[in-house]
C-alpha positions, 0 to 999 in steps of 0.5 A: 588518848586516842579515845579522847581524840575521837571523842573531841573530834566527834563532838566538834563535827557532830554538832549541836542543834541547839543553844549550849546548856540551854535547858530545853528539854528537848534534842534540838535545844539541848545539844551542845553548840561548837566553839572556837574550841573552849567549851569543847575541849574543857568537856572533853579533855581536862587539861588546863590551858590559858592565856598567861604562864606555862600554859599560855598559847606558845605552850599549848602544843606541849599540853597535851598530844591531841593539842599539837596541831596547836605547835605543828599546823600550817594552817593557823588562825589568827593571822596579821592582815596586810590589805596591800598584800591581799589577793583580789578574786574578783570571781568571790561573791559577797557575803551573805548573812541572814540573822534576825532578832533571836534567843540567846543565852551567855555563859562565862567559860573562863576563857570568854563570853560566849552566847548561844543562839537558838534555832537555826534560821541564822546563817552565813553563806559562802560561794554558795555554800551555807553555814547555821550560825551556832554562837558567838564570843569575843577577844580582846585585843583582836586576835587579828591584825591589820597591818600589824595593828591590833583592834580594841576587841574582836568578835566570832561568829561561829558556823558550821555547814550541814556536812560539818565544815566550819566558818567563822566570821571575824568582825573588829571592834574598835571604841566610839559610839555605844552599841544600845543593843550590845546592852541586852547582853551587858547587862547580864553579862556574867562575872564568874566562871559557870556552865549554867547560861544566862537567859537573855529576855525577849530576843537579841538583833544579831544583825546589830552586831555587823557594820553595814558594809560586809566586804571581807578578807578570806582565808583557811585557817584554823580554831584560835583555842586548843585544839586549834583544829585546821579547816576552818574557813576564815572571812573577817570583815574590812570594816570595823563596829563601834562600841563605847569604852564602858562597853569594852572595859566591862569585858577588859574587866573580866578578861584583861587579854585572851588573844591568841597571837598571829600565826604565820600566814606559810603557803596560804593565799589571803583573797578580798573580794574585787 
């Protein structure tokens, strides 16, 4: 068990220079990406975990030892936003994202769609401090609330720093206008459970995946998916992008919900920048 422990551990904090199963043949391109702890954990630890019955998300500590941060952490994610409840930190920079158009691939893990992104010229940058983006996947309904309100659906961009720190950064989808380029994705989008990846031709504009205002609520919180590993810093945006009904219900097709609920906020404090 310990064994299994440190190997997860490992996996998670070692991490992934490339695009996850990406083919190449080469180390940068072939390591593993890190996840919201699906595709780590599903290689690392056999244990069967969901969103529905007696492994759904208030079970997931019981499943396993290594998962009982899932039950006992204080630092949970994802949580209820209250925007009047939020501290102001007028010394928090704005964020700031470098995406542009790059290759991806998606893979159907059983849990979400998640998509690889190749290389390592993406990146988030908080207080100074840098993270590569290494993939992103997406909820429905959000796993975040705002005033005890879910979105429609929620998608994660996953970072992780040259020291091993994780950062994802949370953007709420709600229905309304197509998102023409989100169509590159949807069009391969993959109907089965599989390790192979699905190849996306030519590159993908990430940067068509943001709203145009990046203000943003912070805080320390955790993975959403077992092993819910603490230590992840947390920004989720205040604005929300659009996406048509077609295009969220080809995903509610797939995956009717794989949420995990909110967690207690304890001791943390939630900043917005002032």
């Amino acid at each position: 068990m310990r064994t299994q422990l440190l190997y997860s551990r490992l996996l998670l904090s070692a991490l992934m220079l490339g695009g996850l199963l990406s083919g190449c043949s080469d180390e940068e391109d072939s390591a593993p990406a890190v996840t919201s702890g699906a595709q780590a954990q599903a290689e690392a630890h056999p244990v069967h975990w969901s969103y529905e019955g007696d492994t759904s998300p208030q079970h997931w500590g019981e499943l396993e030892e290594d998962f009982k941060t899932c039950e006992l952490g204080k630092e949970q994610s994802p949580i209820n936003i209250k925007p009047s409840e939020a501290t102001i930190n007028k010394k928090l920079h704005p964020v700031e994202v470098k995406y542009s158009p790059s290759e991806v691939s998606l893979v159907n893990n059983g849990h979400t769609v998640q998509v690889s992104v190749k290389g390592t010229g993406n990146t988030l940058t908080l207080e100074g401090k840098t993270y590569t983006l290494k993939q992103f996947h997406f909820h429905l309904p959000s796993e975040h609330e705002v005033d005890g309100k879910h979105a429609e659906m929620e998608l994660h961009f996953v970072h992780q720093s040259e020291d091993g720190k994780l950062a994802v950064l949370g953007v709420l989808i709600k229905g309304g206008a197509e998102n023409k380029e989100l169509n590159k994705l949807w069009s391969r989008l993959p109907q089965k459970e599989s390790k192979d990846p699905t190849v996306i031709d030519g590159t993908f504009d990430l940067k068509a995946l943001l709203p145009a205002d990046l203000h943003s609520y912070r805080y320390h919180g955790s993975l959403t998916t077992p092993p819910c590993s603490e230590g992840v810093q947390w920004t989720v945006l205040q604005q929300p992008i659009t996406w048509s009904e077609e295009q969220i219900g080809a995903f509610r097709h797939l995956f009717p919900h794989d949420n995990r609920p909110v967690q207690p906020l304890e001791s943390r404090t939630l900043e917005k920048e002032g």
